[in-house]
C-alpha positions as CSV (number, residue, x, y, z in Angstrom):
1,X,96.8,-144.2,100.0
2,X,99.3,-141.9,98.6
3,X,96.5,-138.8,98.2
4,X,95.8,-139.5,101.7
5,X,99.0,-138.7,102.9
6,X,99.7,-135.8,100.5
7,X,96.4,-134.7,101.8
8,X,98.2,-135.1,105.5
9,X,101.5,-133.5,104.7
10,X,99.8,-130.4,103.7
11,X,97.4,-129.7,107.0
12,X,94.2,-132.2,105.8
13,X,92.5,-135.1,107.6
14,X,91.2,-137.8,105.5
15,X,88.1,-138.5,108.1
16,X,87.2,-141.7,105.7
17,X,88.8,-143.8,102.7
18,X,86.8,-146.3,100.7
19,X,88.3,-148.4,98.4
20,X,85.5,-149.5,96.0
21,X,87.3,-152.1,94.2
22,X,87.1,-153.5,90.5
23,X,83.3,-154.3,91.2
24,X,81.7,-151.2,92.3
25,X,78.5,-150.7,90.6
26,X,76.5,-147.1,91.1
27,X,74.9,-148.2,94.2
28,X,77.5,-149.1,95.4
29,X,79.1,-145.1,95.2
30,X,76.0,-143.8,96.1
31,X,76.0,-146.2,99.3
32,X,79.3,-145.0,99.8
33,X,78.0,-141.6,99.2
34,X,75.8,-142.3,102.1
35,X,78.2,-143.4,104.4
36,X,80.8,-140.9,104.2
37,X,78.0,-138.3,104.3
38,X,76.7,-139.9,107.6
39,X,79.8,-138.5,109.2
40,X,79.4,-134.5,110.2
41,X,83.0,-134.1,109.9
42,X,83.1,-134.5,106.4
43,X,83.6,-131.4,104.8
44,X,84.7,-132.0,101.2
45,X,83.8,-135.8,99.4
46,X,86.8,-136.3,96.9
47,X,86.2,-138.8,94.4
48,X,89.6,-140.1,93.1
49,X,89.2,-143.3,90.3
50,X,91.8,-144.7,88.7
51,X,89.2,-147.1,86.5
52,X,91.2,-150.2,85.2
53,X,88.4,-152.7,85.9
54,X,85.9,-149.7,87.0
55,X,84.2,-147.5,84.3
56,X,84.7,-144.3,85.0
57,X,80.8,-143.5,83.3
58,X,79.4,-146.2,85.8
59,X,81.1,-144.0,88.9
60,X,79.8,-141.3,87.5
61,X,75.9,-142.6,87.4
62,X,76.9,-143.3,90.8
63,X,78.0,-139.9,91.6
64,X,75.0,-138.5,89.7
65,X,72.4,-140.9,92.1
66,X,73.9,-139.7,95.3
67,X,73.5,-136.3,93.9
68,X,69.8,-136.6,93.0
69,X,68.7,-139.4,96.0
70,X,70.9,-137.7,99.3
71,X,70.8,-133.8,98.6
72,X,75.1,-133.6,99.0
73,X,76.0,-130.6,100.2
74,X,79.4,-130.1,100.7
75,X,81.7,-129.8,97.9
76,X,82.7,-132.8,95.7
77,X,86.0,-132.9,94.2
78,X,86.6,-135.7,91.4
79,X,89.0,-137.3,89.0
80,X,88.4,-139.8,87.1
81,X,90.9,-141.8,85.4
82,X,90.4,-144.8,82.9
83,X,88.2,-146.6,81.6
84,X,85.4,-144.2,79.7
85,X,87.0,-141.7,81.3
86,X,85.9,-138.6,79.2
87,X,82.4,-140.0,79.4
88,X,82.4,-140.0,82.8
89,X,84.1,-136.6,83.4
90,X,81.4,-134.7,80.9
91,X,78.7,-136.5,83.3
92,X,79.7,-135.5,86.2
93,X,80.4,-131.9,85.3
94,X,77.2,-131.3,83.0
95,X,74.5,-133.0,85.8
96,X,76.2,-132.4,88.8
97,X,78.7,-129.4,88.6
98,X,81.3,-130.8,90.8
99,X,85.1,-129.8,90.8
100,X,87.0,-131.5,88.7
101,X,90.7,-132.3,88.1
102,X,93.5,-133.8,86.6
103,X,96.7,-133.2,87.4
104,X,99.1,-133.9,90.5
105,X,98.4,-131.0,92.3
106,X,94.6,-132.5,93.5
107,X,95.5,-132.5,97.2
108,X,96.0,-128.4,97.2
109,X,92.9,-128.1,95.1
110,X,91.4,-130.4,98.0
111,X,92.1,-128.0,100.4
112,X,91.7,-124.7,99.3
113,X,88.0,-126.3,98.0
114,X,88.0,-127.7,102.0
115,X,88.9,-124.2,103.2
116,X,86.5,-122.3,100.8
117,X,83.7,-124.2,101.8
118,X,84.8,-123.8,105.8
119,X,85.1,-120.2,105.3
120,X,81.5,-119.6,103.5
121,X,80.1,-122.0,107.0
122,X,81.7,-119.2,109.3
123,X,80.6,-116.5,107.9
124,X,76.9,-118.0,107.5
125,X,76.9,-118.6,110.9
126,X,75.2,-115.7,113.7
127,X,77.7,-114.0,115.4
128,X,77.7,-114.6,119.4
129,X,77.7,-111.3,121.2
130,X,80.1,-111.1,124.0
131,X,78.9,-110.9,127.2
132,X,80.3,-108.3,129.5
């Protein structure tokens, strides 16, 4: 909850937050993938494990589903603390080329990944012409 309201102090808007809990398996992150994706306000997915009781490789086969089974694409932001840790971090980057972190300053990194990706949908999008 803390991210979230670092996230909030600096500008953000968590949209969703999913707790996956001790017993999340990899369908059960690329269910979650599903979900959050669902929702068109979703610009950036950050992925934020602190695995005690969670491997961090299991998230990351979970990670690596939702990338091959639901097309993501916005930007995926991750770090992935615990448990297999390293193991999951080289998955993750090597098969699905997300952003990845590790220090305190994720919730910038968040955003300017957020504002990159907002930018890049603008200028993709026609132009309107003004009518006189």
């Amino acid at each position: 909850m803390n991210t979230n309201d670092t996230i909030r102090s600096l500008g953000g808007l968590c949209t969703n937050f999913l707790d996956t809990g001790g017993k999340a398996t990899k369908e059960t992150i690329k269910s979650s993938f599903r979900i959050i994706l669902k929702d068109p306000r979703v610009k950036v997915i950050f992925v934020n494990i602190y695995g005690g009781l969670t491997l961090c490789d299991m998230i990351a086969e979970g990670i690596m589903l939702a990338y091959n089974d639901l097309g993501i694409r916005v930007p995926v932001v991750t770090r992935l603390r615990g448990t297999n840790e390293g193991l999951g971090q080289t998955m993750v980057r090597v098969n699905c080329h997300v952003d990845q972190h590790d220090s305190v300053n994720i919730p910038n990194r968040l955003l300017a990944v957020a504002c990159r990706y907002l930018r890049s949908m603008t200028l993709r999008r026609p132009q309107k012409k003004l009518l006189k």
